[in-house]
N, CA and C of each residue as an Amber inpcrd file, in Angstrom:
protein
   441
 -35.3300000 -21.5450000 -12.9300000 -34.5060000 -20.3620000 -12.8110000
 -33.0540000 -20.7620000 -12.9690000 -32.5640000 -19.6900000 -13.8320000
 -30.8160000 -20.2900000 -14.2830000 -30.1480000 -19.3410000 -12.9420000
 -29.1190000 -19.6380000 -12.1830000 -28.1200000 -19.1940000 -11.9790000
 -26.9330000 -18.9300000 -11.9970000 -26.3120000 -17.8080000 -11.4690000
 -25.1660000 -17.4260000 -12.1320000 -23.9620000 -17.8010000 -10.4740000
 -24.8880000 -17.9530000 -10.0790000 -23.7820000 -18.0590000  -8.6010000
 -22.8540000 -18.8780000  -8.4810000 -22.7180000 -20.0810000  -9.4420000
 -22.2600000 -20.9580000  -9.3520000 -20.5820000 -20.6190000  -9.8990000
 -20.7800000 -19.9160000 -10.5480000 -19.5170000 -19.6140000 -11.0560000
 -18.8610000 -18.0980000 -10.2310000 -19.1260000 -17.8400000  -8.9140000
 -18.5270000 -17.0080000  -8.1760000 -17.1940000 -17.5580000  -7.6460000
 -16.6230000 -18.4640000  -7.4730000 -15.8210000 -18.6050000  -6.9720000
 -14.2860000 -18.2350000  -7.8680000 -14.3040000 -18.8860000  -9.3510000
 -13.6750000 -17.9850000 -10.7320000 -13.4690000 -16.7950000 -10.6650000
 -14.8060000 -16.4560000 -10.7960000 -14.9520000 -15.1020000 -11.6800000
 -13.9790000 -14.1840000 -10.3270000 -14.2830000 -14.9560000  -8.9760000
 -13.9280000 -13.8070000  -7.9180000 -12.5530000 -13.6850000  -8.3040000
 -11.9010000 -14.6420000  -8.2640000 -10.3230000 -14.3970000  -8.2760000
  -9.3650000 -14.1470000  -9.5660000 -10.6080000 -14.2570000 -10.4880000
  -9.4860000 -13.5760000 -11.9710000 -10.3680000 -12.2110000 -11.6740000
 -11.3500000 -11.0860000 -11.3930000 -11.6750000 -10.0300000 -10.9060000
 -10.9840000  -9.3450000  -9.8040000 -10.5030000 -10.4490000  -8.6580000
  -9.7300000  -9.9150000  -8.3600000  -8.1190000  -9.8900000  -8.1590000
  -7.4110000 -11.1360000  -8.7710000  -6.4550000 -10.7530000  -9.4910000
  -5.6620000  -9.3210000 -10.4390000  -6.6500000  -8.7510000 -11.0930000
  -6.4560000  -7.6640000 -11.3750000  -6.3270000  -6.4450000 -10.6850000
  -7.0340000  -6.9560000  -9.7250000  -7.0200000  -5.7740000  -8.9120000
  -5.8700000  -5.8440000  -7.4540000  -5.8430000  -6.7960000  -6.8140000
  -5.1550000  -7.2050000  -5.5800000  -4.7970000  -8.2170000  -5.3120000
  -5.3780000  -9.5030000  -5.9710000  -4.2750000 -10.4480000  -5.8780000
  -5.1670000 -11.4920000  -4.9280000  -5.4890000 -12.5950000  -5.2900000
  -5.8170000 -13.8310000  -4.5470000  -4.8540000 -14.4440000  -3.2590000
  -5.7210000 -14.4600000  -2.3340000  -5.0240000 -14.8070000  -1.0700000
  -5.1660000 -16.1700000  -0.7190000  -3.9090000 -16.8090000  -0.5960000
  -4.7390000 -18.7860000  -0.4320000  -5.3300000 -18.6690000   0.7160000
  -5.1330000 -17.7270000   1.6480000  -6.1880000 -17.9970000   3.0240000
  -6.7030000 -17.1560000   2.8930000  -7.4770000 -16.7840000   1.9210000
  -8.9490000 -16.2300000   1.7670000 -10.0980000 -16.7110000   1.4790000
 -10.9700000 -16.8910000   2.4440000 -12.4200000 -17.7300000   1.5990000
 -13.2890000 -16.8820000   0.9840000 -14.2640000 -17.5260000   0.4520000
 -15.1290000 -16.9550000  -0.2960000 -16.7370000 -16.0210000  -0.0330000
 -16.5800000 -16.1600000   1.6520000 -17.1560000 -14.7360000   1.9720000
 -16.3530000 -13.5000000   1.8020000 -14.6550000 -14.0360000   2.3740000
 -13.9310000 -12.7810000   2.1830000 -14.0260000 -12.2190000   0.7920000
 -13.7640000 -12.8670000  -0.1270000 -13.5340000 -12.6980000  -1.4330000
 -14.6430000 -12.0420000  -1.8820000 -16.0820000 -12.1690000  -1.6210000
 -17.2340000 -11.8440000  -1.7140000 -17.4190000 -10.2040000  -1.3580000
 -16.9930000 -10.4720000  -0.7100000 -17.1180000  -8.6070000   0.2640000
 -15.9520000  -7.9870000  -0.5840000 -14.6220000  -8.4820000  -0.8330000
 -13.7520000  -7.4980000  -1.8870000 -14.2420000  -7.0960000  -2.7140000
 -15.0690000  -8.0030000  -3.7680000 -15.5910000  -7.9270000  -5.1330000
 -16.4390000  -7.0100000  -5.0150000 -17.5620000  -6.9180000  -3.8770000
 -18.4010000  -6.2050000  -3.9520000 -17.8800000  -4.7840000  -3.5120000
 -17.4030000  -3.9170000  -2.5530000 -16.3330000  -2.5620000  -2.1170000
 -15.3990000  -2.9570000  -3.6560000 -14.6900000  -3.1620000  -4.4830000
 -13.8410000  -2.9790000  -5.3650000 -14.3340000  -1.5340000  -5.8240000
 -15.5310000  -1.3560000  -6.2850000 -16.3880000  -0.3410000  -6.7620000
 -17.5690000  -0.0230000  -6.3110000 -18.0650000   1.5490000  -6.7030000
 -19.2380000   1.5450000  -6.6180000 -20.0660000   1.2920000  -7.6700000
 -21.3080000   0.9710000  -7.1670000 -22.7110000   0.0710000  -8.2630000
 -24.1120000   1.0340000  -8.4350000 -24.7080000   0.9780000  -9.5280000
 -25.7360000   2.1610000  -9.4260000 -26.9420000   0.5850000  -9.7300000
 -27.9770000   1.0800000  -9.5500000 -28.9430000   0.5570000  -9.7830000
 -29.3150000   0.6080000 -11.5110000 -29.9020000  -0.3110000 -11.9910000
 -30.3720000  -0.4700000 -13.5180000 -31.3910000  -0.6390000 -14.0570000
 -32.4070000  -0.9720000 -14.7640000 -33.5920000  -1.1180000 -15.0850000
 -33.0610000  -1.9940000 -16.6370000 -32.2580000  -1.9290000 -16.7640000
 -31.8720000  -2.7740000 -18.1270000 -30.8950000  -4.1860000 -17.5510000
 -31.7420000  -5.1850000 -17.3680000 -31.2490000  -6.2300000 -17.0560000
 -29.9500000  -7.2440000 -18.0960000 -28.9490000  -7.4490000 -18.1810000
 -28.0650000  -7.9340000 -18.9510000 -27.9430000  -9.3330000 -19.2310000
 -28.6570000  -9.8200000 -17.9000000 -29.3130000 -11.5980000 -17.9110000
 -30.3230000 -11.6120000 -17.4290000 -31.8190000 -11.3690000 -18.3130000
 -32.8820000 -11.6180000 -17.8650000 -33.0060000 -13.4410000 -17.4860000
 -32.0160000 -14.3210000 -18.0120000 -32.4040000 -15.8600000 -17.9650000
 -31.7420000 -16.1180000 -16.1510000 -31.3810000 -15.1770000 -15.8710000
 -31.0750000 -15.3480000 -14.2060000 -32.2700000 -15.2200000 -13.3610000
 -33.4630000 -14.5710000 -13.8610000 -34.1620000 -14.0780000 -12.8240000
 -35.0350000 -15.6060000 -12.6950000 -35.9090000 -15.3880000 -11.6870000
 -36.7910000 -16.1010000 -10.9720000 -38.1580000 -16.8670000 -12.0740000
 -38.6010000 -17.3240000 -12.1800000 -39.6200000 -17.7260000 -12.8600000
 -40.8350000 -17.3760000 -12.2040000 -41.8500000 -16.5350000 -13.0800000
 -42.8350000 -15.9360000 -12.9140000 -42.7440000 -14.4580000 -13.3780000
 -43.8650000 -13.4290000 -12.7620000 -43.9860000 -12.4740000 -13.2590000
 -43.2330000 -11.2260000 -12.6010000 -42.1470000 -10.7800000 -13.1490000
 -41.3520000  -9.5620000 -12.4250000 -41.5640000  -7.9650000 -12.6980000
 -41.2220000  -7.2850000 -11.4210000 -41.3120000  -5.8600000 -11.7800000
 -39.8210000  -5.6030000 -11.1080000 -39.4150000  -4.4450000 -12.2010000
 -37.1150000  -4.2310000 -11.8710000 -37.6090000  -2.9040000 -10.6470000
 -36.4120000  -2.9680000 -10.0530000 -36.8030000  -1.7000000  -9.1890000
 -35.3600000  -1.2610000  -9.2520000 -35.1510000   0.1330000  -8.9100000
 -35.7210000   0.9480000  -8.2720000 -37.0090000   1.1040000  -9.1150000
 -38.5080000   1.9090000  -8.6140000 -39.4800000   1.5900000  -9.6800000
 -39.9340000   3.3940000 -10.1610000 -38.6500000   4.1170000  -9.2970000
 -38.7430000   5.4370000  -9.6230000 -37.3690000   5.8800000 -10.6150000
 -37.4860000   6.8470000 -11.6770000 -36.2310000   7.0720000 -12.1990000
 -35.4390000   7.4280000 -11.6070000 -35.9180000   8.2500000 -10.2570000
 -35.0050000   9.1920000  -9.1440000 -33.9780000   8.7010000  -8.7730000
 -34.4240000   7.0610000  -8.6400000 -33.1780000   6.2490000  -7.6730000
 -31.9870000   6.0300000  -8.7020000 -32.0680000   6.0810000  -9.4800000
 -31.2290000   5.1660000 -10.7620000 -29.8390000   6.1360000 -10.8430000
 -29.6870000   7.2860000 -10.1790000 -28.1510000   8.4510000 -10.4460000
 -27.8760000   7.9500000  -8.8840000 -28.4650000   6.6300000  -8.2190000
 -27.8360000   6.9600000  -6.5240000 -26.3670000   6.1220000  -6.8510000
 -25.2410000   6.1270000  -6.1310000 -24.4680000   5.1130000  -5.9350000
 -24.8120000   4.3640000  -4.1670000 -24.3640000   3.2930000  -4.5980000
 -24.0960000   2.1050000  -3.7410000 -22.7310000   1.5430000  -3.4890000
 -22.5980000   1.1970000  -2.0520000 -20.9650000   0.8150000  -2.0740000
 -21.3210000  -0.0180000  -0.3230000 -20.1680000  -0.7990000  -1.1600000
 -19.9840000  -1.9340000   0.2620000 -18.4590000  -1.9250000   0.9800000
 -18.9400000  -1.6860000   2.1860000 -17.3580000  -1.6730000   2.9950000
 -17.2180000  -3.2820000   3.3260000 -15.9470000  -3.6790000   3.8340000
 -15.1210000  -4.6820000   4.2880000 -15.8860000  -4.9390000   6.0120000
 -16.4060000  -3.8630000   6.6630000 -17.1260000  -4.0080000   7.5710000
 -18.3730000  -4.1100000   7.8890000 -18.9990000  -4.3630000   6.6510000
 -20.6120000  -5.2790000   6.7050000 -21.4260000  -4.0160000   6.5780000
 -20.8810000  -2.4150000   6.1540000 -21.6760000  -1.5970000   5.6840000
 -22.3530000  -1.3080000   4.0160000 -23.2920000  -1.1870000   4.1170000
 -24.0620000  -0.7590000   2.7030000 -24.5750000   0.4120000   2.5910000
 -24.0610000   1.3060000   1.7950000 -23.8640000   2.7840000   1.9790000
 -24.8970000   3.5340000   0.1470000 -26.1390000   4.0890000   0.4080000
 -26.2210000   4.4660000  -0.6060000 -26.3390000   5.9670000  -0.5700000
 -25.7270000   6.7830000  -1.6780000 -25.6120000   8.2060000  -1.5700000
 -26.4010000   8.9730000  -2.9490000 -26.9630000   9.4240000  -2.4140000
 -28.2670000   9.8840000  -3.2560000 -27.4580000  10.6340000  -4.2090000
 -28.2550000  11.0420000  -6.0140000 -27.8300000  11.5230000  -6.5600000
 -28.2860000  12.8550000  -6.8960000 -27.8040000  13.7110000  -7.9600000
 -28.4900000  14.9830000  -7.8920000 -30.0360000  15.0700000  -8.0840000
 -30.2040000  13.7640000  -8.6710000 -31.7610000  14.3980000  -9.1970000
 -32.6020000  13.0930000  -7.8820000 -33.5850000  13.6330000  -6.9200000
 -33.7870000  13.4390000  -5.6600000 -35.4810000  12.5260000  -5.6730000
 -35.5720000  11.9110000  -4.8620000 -37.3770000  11.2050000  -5.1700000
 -37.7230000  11.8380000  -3.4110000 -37.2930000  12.6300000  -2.8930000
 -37.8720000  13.4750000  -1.9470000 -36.8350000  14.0550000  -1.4520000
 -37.1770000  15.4390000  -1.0470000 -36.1710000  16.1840000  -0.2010000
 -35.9140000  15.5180000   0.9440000 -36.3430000  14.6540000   1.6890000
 -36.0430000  14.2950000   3.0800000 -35.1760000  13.2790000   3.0260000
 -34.7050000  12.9140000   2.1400000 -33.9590000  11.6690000   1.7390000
 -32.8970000  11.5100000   2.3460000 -32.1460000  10.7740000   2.9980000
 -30.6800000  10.4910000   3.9190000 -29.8290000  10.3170000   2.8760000
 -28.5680000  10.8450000   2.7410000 -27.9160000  10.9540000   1.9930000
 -26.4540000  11.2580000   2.5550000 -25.5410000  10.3050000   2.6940000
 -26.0540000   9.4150000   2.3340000 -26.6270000   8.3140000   3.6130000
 -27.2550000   7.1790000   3.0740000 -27.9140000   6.2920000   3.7710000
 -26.9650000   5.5280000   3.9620000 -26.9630000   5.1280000   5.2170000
 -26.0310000   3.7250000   5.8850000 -26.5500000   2.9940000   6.7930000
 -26.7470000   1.2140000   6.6480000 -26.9190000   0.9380000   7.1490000
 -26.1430000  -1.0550000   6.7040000 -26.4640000  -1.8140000   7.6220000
 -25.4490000  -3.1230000   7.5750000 -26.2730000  -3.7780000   6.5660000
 -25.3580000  -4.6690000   6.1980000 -25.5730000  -5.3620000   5.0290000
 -24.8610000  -6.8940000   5.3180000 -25.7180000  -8.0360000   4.6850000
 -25.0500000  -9.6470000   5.2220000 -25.0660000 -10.4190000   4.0020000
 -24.0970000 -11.1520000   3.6570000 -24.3740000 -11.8860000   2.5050000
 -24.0430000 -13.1890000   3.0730000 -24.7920000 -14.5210000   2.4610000
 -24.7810000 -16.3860000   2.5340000 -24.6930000 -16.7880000   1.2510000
 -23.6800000 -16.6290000   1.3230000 -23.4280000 -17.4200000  -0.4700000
 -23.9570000 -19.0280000  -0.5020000 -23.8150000 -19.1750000   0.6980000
 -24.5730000 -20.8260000   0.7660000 -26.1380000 -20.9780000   0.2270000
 -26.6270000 -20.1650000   0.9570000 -28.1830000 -19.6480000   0.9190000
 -28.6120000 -19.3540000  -0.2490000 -27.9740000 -18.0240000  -0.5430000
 -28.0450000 -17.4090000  -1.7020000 -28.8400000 -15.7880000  -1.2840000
 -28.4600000 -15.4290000  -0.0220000 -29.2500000 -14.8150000   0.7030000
 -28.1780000 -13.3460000   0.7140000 -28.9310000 -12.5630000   0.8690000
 -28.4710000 -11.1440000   0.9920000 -29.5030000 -10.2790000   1.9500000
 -28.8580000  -9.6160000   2.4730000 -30.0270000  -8.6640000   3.3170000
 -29.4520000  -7.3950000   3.8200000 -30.3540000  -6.3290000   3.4350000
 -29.5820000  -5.0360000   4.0470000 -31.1420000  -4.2100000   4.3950000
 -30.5140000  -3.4360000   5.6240000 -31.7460000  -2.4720000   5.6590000
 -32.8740000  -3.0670000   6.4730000 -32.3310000  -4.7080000   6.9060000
 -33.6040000  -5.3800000   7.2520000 -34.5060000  -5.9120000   6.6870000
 -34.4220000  -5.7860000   5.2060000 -35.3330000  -7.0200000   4.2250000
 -34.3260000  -7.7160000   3.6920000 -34.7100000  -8.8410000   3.6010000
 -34.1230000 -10.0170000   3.2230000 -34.2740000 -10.3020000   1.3770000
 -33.1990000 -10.6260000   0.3920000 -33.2010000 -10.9050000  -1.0100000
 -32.7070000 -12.3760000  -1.2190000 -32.8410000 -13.3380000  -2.2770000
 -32.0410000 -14.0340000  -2.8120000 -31.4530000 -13.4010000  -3.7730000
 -30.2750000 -13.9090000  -3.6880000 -28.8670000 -13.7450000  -5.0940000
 -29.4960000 -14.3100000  -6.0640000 -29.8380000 -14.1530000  -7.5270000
 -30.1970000 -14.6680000  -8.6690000 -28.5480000 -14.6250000  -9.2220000
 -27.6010000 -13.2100000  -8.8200000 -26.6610000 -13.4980000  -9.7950000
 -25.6730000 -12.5900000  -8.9140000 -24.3820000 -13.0250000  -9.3290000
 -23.0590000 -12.0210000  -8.4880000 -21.8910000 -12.0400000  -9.3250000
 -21.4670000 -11.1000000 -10.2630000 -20.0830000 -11.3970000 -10.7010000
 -19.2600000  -9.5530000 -10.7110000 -18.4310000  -9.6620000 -11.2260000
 -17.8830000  -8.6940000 -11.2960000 -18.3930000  -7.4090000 -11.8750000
 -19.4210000  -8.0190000 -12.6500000 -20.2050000  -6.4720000 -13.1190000
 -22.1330000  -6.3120000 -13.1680000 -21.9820000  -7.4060000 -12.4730000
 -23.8580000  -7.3770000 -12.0460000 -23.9200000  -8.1290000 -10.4340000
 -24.8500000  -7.1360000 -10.0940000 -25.1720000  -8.1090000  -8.8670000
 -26.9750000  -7.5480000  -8.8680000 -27.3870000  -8.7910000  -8.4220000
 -28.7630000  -9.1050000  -9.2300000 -29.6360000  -9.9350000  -7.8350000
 -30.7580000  -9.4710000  -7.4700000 -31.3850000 -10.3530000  -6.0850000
 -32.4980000  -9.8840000  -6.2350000 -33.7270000 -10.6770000  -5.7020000
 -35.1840000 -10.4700000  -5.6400000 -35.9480000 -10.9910000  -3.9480000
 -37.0670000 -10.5100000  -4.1020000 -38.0850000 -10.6140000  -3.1870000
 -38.9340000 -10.6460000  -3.6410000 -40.3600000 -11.3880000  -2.3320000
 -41.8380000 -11.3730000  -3.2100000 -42.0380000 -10.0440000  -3.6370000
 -43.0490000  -9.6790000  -4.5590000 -43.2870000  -8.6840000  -4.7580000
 -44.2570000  -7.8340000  -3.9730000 -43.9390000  -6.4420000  -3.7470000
 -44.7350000  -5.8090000  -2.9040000 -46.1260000  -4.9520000  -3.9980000
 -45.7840000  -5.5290000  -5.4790000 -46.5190000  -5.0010000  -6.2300000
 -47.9700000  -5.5670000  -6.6140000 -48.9280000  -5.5310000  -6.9250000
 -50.4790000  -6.4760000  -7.2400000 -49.9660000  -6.6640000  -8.7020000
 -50.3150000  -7.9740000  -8.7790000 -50.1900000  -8.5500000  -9.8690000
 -48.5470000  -8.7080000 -10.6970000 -47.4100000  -9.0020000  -9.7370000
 -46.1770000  -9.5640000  -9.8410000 -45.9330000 -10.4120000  -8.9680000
 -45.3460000 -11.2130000  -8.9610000 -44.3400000 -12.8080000  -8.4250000
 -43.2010000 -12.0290000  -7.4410000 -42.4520000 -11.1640000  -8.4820000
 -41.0720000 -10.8610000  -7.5470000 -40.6450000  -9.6790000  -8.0340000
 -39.9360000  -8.7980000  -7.1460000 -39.2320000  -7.3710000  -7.4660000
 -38.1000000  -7.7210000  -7.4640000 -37.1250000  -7.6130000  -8.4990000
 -35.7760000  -7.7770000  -9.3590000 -34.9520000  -6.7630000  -8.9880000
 -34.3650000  -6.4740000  -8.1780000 -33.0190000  -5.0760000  -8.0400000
 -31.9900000  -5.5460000  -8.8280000 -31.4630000  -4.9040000  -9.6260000
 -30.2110000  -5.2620000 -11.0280000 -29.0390000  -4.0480000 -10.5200000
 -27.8460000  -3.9050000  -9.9160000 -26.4170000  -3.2140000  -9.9860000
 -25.8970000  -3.4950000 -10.7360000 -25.1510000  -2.8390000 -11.6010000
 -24.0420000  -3.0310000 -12.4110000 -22.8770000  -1.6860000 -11.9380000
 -21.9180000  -2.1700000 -12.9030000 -20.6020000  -0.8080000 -12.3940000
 -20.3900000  -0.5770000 -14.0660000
């Protein structure tokens, strides 16, 4: 499996250079959490670096079209906020949904909601993480954001 993580520490500060400006006493969790709140991220099904993902057999999720108009957004205070879009995968749906969110760039670990992902990839315009798969007959479920 190729990764892209390696080059987060760059990409963070010419991304966010443009936007606010590199802080010398900023580390790279902080920097991590800017990049990610800079914008909001929708979910994708069209992967832009399939050579990031995991080796073996994958299924992309969301695995309904419904989810794909939601936005996603990360606060500075460890929230992960998704707000449903017009077109709905049940009326009962929380909208929007909030709940905490943790990232280990060491690890490569992400977790919100209470399930746990690895980072396959993080830059300014994909953020990319998997789990075993909850599907028969796949390896791993692939979640792909872009902005």
């Amino acid at each position: 499996m190729k990764s892209s993580i390696n080059v987060l520490p760059i990409s963070f500060c010419s991304d966010l250079l443009l936007f606010t400006g590199c802080k010398e006493d900023e580390t790279e969790p902080d920097l991590t959490i800017k990049l990610l709140s800079l914008k909001k991220w929708k979910w994708t099904l069209n992967d832009p670096n399939p050579a990031s993902n995991p080796d073996g057999k994958i299924k992309y999720l969301p695995n309904r079209d419904c989810s794909l108009n939601d936005e996603i957004s990360f606060s500075g205070n460890g929230q992960y906020t998704i707000t449903r879009g017009k077109v709905s995968c049940d009326p009962n749906e929380m909208s929007p949904y909030i709940t905490e969110f943790k990232i280990d760039l060491i690890n490569k670990k992400f977790s919100a909601g209470g399930d746990e992902y690895i980072i396959a990839e993080l830059t300014g315009n994909v953020f990319k993480s998997y789990s075993a798969s909850h599907f028969q007959g796949f390896d791993y479920d692939v979640s792909v954001m872009v902005r």
